[in-house]
N, C-alpha and C positions, 0 to 999 in steps of 0.2 A: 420572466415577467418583470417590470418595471416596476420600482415600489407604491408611484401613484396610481398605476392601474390595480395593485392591490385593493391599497386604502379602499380602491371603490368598490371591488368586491367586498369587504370585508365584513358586510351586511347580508353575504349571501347566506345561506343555511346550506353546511358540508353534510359530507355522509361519516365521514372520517376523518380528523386532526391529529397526525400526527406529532409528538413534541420529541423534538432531539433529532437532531442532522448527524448524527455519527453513522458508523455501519449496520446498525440492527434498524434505527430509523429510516435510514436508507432503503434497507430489505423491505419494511414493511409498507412502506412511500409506492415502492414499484411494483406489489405485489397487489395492495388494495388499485391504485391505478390503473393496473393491467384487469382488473378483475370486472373495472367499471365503474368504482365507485367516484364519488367528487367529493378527492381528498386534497387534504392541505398540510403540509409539513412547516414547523415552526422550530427556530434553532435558532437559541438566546446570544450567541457567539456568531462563529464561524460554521459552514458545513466542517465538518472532523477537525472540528477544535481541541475537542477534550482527547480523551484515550484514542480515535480512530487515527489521527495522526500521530499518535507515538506509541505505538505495536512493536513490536520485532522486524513489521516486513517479509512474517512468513504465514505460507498459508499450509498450514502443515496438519498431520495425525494428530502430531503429539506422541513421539514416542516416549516421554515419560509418564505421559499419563495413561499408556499402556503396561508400562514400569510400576505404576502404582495400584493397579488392579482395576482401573475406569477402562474395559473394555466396552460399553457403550458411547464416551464419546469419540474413541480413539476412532472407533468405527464410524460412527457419524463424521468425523472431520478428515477420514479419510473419503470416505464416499463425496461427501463436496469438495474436498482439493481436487478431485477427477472431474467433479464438471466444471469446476470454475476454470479449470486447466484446458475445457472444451470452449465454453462460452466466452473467455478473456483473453485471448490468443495475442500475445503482443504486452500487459499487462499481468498477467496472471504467469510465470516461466517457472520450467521446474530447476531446480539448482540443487548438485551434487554434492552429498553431503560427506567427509572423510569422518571414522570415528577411531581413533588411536586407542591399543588394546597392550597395558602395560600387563595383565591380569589373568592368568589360565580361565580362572573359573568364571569371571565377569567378562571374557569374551563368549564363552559358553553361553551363558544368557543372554548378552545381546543377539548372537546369532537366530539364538531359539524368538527371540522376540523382534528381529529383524522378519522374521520367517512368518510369521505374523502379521505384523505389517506390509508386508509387500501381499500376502495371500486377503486380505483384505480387500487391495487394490486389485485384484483379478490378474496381477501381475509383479514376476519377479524383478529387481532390478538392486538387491544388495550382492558384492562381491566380498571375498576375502581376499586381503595379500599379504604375503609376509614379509619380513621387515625391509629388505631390499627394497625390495617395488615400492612399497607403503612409502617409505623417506622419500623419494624422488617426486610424489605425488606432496608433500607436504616438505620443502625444506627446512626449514626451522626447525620442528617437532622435536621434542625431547626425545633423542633416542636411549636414553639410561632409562633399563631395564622394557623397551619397547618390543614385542614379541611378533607386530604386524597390525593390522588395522582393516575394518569394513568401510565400505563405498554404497551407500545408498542413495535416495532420491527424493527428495520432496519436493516444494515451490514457495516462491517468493514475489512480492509485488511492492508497486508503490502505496500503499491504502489510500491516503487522501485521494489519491486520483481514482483510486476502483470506490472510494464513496461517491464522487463526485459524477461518476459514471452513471452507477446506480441510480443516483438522483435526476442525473438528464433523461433516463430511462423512464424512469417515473413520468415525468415532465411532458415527454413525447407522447404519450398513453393518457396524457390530459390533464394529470396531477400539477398543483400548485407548491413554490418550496419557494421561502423564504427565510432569510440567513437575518442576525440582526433583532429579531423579535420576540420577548423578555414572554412568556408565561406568569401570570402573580397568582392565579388562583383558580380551580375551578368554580362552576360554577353549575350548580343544583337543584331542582325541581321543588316545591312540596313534600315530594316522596323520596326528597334525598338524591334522586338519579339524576347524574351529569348530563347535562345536558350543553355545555359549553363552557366555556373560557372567558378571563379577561387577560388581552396582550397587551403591551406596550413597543410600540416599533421605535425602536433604540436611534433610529437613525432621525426621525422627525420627530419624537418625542409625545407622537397621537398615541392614545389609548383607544382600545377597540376590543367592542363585546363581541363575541363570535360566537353560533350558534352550531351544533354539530349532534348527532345523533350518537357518535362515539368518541373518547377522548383514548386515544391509546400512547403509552407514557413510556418511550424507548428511550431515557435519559441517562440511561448506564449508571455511572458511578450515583449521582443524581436521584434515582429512581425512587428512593425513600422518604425525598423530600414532598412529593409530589401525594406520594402515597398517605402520610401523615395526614394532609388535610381532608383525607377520610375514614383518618380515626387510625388507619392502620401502624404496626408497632415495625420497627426497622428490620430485616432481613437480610441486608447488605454487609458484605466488608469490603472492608476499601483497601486492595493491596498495590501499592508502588511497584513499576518495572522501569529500571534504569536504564539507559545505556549510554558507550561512549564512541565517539566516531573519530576514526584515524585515516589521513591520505592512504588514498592505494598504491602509492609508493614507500610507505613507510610500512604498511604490514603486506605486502604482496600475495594473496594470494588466489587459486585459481579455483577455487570451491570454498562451500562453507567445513569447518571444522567443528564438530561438536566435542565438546571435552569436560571434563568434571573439575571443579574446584580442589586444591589439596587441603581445605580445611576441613568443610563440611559436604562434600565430595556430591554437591549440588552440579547439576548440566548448564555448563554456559556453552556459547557458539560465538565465531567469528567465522562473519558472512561478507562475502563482497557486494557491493549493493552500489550501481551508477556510478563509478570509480573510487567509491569510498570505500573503508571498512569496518563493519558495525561488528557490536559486543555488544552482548549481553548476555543474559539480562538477569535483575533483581526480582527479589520476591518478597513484600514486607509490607504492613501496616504503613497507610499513609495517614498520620495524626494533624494532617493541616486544612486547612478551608478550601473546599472545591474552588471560591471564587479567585483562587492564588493561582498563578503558574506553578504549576508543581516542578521540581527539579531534583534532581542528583545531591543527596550528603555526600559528605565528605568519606565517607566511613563506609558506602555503595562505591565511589569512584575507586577506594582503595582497593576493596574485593575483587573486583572487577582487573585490576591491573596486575594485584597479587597472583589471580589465574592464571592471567595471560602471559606472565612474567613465566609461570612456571610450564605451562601447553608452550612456548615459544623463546626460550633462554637467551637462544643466537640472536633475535632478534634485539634483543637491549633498547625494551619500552620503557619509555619514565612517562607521569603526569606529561611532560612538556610536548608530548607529542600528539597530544589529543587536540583537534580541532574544535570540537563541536562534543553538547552531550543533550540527551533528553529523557523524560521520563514522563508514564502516562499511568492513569489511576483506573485499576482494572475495577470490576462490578462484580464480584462473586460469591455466589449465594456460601451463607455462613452455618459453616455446623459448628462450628464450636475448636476447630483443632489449634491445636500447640503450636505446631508447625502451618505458616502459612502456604508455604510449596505443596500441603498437602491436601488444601481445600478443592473437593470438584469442582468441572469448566464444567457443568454441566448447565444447563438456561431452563428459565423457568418462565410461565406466563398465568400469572393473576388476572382475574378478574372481578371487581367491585362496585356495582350500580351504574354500570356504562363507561366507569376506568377501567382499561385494560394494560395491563403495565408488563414488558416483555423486558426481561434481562438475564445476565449471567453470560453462559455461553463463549465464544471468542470469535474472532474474526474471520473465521473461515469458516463457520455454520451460520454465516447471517441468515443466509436465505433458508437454511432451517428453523432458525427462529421466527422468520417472518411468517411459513406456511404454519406454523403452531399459534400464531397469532391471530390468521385467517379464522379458525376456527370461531374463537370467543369473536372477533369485530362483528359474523355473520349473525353471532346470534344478538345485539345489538343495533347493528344496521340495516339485518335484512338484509335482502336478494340485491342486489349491485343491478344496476338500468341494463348494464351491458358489459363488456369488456371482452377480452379473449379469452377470460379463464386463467389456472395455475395449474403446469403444466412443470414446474419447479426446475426449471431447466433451461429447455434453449428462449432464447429472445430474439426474433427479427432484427433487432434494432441493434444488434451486437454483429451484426454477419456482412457488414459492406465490401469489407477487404478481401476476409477469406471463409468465404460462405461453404466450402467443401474441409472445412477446419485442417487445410496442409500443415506442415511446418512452415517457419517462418523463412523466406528465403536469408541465403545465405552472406555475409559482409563479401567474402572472396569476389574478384571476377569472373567470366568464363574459361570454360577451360579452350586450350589454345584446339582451333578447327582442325577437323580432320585433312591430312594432305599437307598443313603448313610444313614448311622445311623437303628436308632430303632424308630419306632414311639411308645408313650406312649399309654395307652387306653384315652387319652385325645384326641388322635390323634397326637400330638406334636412327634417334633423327637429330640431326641437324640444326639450329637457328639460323634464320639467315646471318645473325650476328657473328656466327661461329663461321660459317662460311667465308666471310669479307676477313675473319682471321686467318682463315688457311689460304688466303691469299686467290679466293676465287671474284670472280669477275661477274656484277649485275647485269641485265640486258635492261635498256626502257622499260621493257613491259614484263621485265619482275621489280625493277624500281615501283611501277606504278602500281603493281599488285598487293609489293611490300605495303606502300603507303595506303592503300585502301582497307588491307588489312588490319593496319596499326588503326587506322579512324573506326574501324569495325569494332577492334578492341575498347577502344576509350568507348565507343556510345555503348557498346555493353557491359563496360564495368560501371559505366553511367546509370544506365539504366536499372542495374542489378542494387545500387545504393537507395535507386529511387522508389525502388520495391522495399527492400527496406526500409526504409524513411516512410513507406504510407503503409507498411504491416505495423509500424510502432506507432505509427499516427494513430490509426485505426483503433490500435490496442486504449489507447491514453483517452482517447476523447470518442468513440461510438461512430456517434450517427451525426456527427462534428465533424470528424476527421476530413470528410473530404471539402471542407471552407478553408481548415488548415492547412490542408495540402494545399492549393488553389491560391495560396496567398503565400506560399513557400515558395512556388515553382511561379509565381508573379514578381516577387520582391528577391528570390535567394535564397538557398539554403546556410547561410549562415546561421553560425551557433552565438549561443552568449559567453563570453571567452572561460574557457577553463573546465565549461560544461560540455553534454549531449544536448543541451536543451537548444534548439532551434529558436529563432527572433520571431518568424512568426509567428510559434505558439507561446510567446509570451505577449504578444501582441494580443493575438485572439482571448488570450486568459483575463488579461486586464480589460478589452472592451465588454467579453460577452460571456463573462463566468462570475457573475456576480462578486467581485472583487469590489468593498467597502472600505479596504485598510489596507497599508503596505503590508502589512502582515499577512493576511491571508494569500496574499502572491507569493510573497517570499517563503512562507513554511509552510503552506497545504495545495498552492493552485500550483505551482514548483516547489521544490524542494531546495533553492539555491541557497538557505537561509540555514544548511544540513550542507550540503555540497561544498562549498568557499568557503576558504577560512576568513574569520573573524565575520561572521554572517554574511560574506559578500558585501562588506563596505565599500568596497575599494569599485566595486561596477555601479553603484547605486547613481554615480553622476551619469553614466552612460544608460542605465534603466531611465532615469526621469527625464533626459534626454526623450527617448521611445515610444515612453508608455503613459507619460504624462496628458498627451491626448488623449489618447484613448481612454484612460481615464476621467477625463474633464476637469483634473486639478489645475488648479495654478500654483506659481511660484511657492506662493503662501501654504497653501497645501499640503504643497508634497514636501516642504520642510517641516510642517507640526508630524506628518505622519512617517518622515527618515528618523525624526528625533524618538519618535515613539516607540517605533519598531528597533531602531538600534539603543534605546533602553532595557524594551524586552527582552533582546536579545542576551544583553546584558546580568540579565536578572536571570532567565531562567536558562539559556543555553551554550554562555561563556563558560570553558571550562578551566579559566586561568586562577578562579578559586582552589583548584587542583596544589597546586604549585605554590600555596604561602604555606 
């Protein structure tokens, strides 16, 4: 929606306002909207400005919080990685985990607790190997005192793009989402009951009373703030998770590695992730202003390298080889522990005279938290006009590409047709290649055969990339995909250099995905700003080149908002403070 066709609703009376564009917002955005109701989502920043954009990237169990005796949510977050892995085909992948086993007795219990985990999933899919095998699957690996190593499964995604999904989901189902628009306060009855809000839309600077039957408060780390102005006492802790990103030519490899710290022998991972390679992550008290970009200390970047140094020796990691770092401020409900790695992911949903405030949790039970949400909005909002109902699972709107959820076709071409060549009396066959070496002789009409085969071959290696190209389209953008596609296969499949990212869908992201700020294109609508080093400075003449129509900037513009974004970048995800 356009922000001035907003404005003129903004007078409407909602059934539900949602606040906070992150992942749980998301969830509960496309859940009231599918449900019927006429909802409106508000988000003071960017969609997955705060913590949704800077997650791990995985959408996993949690096997250490299986490790720590949380069998409820290990369960819950594995039961949603299975359908997210249903309903996100192309965005949602599972990715093979290796875990190195210096330790008799702590292989013992991983296994035991592998065994677990996979029976969870209605399926097995951890190996064991021993040391041989294990090295050749992990080069680097320290093999001092290395006994062999498990092979398990989990999955991984982009988040801002599976929030943004969500959101268009919502959107299609009738819901209203706007990015940009400041929350100050609720707003109260006689008898105390919210009954609405006052916003301010950041980009025009109008203030606007909005009217709503429910206010539901999915602001994650945020949450307490919102809560306070109904008297309520804080509940939240605020824990930092760091990470740092390295080219995938500099740490190579073909799976994620889980591995333990040698100090406080805490689970870090390196994941390949879009040609890069991410580490993490941290676990700690974030003591600064929500309103700051939060980032990486010095004394996280260390920990982090010190593992790595030690999970990968051969490799010889220094600071200097990190590109890129970030870090995002989790929301987790607070008992009281010593230790922050040992607070539950567990979410929780309040409700307070028409506040309904849903948080905690992690990214891969959103849509768990959003049906625990459903609950409390109905007894506030009433019966919803209409909708399809919550059915917690599949979505229409998700099923363009591959509505029978196959696997994703394959990069390879086809295999060579049956009859090509000569088979020897070995049985073996031939290439015509090999032929014209042994000194055999074409006729016209195996020349012309050859050559219509070779054209056979190119339109089906052709073809077989183009299926790819619209299974990831599909995956990234829904019930989008196919405008993307449409304008790839119009203009070209060109990429933007050094990426997978195709020009169309950057094209598409900047005219019709609510794109406000350099920033949001470069770190949430793409990730190129994570991807290229030095935040992809060095393409930003060829981006403003592209995208600057489609955007409607001019000159002027798009230099306040290059200067700003390569500020920020500067501030929170340069990691050359590493290195003094």
């Amino acid at each position: 929606m356009k922000r001035a066709e907003f404005r003129e609703k903004s007078a409407d009376q909602w059934d539900v306002i949602v606040i906070g564009g992150g992942m749980t917002g998301a969830g509960v955005f496309r859940e009231t909207a599918r449900a019927g109701y006429r909802v409106l989502l508000l988000e003071q920043r960017d969609f997955a400005w705060g913590t949704s954009s800077r997650s791990g990237k995985l959408v996993h169990g949690g096997l250490r919080y299986l490790a720590q005796g949380q069998i409820k949510t290990t369960w819950h977050s594995v039961r949603e990685r299975e359908k997210l892995l249903r309903m996100y085909p192309g965005l949602v992948e599972n990715v093979t985990f290796v875990v190195p086993v210096y330790d008799r007795f702590a292989g013992m219990l991983l296994r035991a607790g592998l065994s677990i985990y996979d029976a969870m999933a209605f399926r097995r899919t951890h190996q064991y190997h021993e040391v041989d095998r294990f090295s050749t699957l992990v080069p680097d690996i320290d093999r001092v005192g290395l006994r062999g190593g498990f092979v398990f499964r989990d999955a991984r995604t982009d988040d801002a793009r599976l929030v943004y999904r969500v959101i268009r989901e919502g959107e299609k189902y009738g819901g209203t989402a706007m990015n940009y628009v400041r929350v100050e306060e609720v707003v109260r009855d006689e008898r105390d009951r919210v009954i609405g809000l006052t916003a301010v839309d950041e980009e025009g600077g109008q203030t606007m009373e909005l009217r709503t039957r429910v206010v539901v408060n999915a602001t994650g780390a945020w949450a307490d703030d919102l809560r306070g102005q109904m008297g309520e006492k804080p509940k939240l802790r605020k824990l930092r998770g760091s990470h740092l990103i390295f080219p995938g030519k500099r740490l190579p490899l073909d799976q994620a590695v889980s591995f333990t710290h040698p100090d406080d022998h805490r689970p870090l991972y390196a994941m390949p992730w879009q040609g890069v390679t991410l580490v993490g992550t941290t676990d700690l008290d974030h003591e600064f202003s929500l309103a700051n970009e939060p980032r990486i200390s010095r004394e996280e970047g260390e920990y982090l390298l010190e593992g790595l140094k030690h999970c990968f020796p051969a490799a010889r990691l220094t600071a200097g080889d990190v590109t890129a770092t970030f870090a995002g401020v989790r929301p987790v409900l607070n008992t009281g522990k010593v230790d922050p790695s040992k607070e539950a992911r567990d979410y929780a949903v309040w409700s307070q005279k028409g506040l309904v405030t849903v948080t905690g949790g992690k990214l891969t039970t959103f849509a768990l938290l959003a049906r625990g949400a459903m609950r409390e909005i109905a007894k506030w909002a009433g019966s919803p006009a209409g909708g399809t109902g919550l059915d917690g699972e599949k979505v229409s709107l998700q099923r363009e590409y591959d509505p029978d959820n196959r696997k994703a076709p394959e990069r390879s071409g086809p295999r060579e047709p049956a009859g090509h060549g000569r088979r020897t009396p070995a049985g073996e066959r031939h290439s015509d290649g090999e032929r014209q070496a042994n000194g055999e002789r074409h006729t016209d009409g195996e020349r012309q055969a050859n050559g219509e085969r070779q054209a056979d071959r190119v339109r089906l290696a052709e073809s077989a990339e183009e299926n790819r190209a619209r299974f990831l389209l599909t995956g990234r953008y829904g019930s989008d995909a196919p405008e993307v596609f449409l304008r790839a296969r119009n203009e070209g499949w060109g990429h933007v250099p050094g990426t997978d990212l195709f020009w169309a869908e950057a094209l598409f992201s900047a005219g019709c995905e609510q794109v406000v700020h350099l920033e949001d294109f470069m770190l949430r609508r793409t990730r190129l700003g994570l991807l290229l080093p030095v935040g992809g400075r060095h393409i930003l003449s060829q981006l403003r080149e592209r995208l600057a129509p489609a955007l409607g900037w001019d000159g002027r513009r798009w230099e306040e908002e290059e200067a700003n974004y390569l500020a920020l970048w500067d501030e929170a995800y340069n990691p050359d403070f590493l290195l003094s």
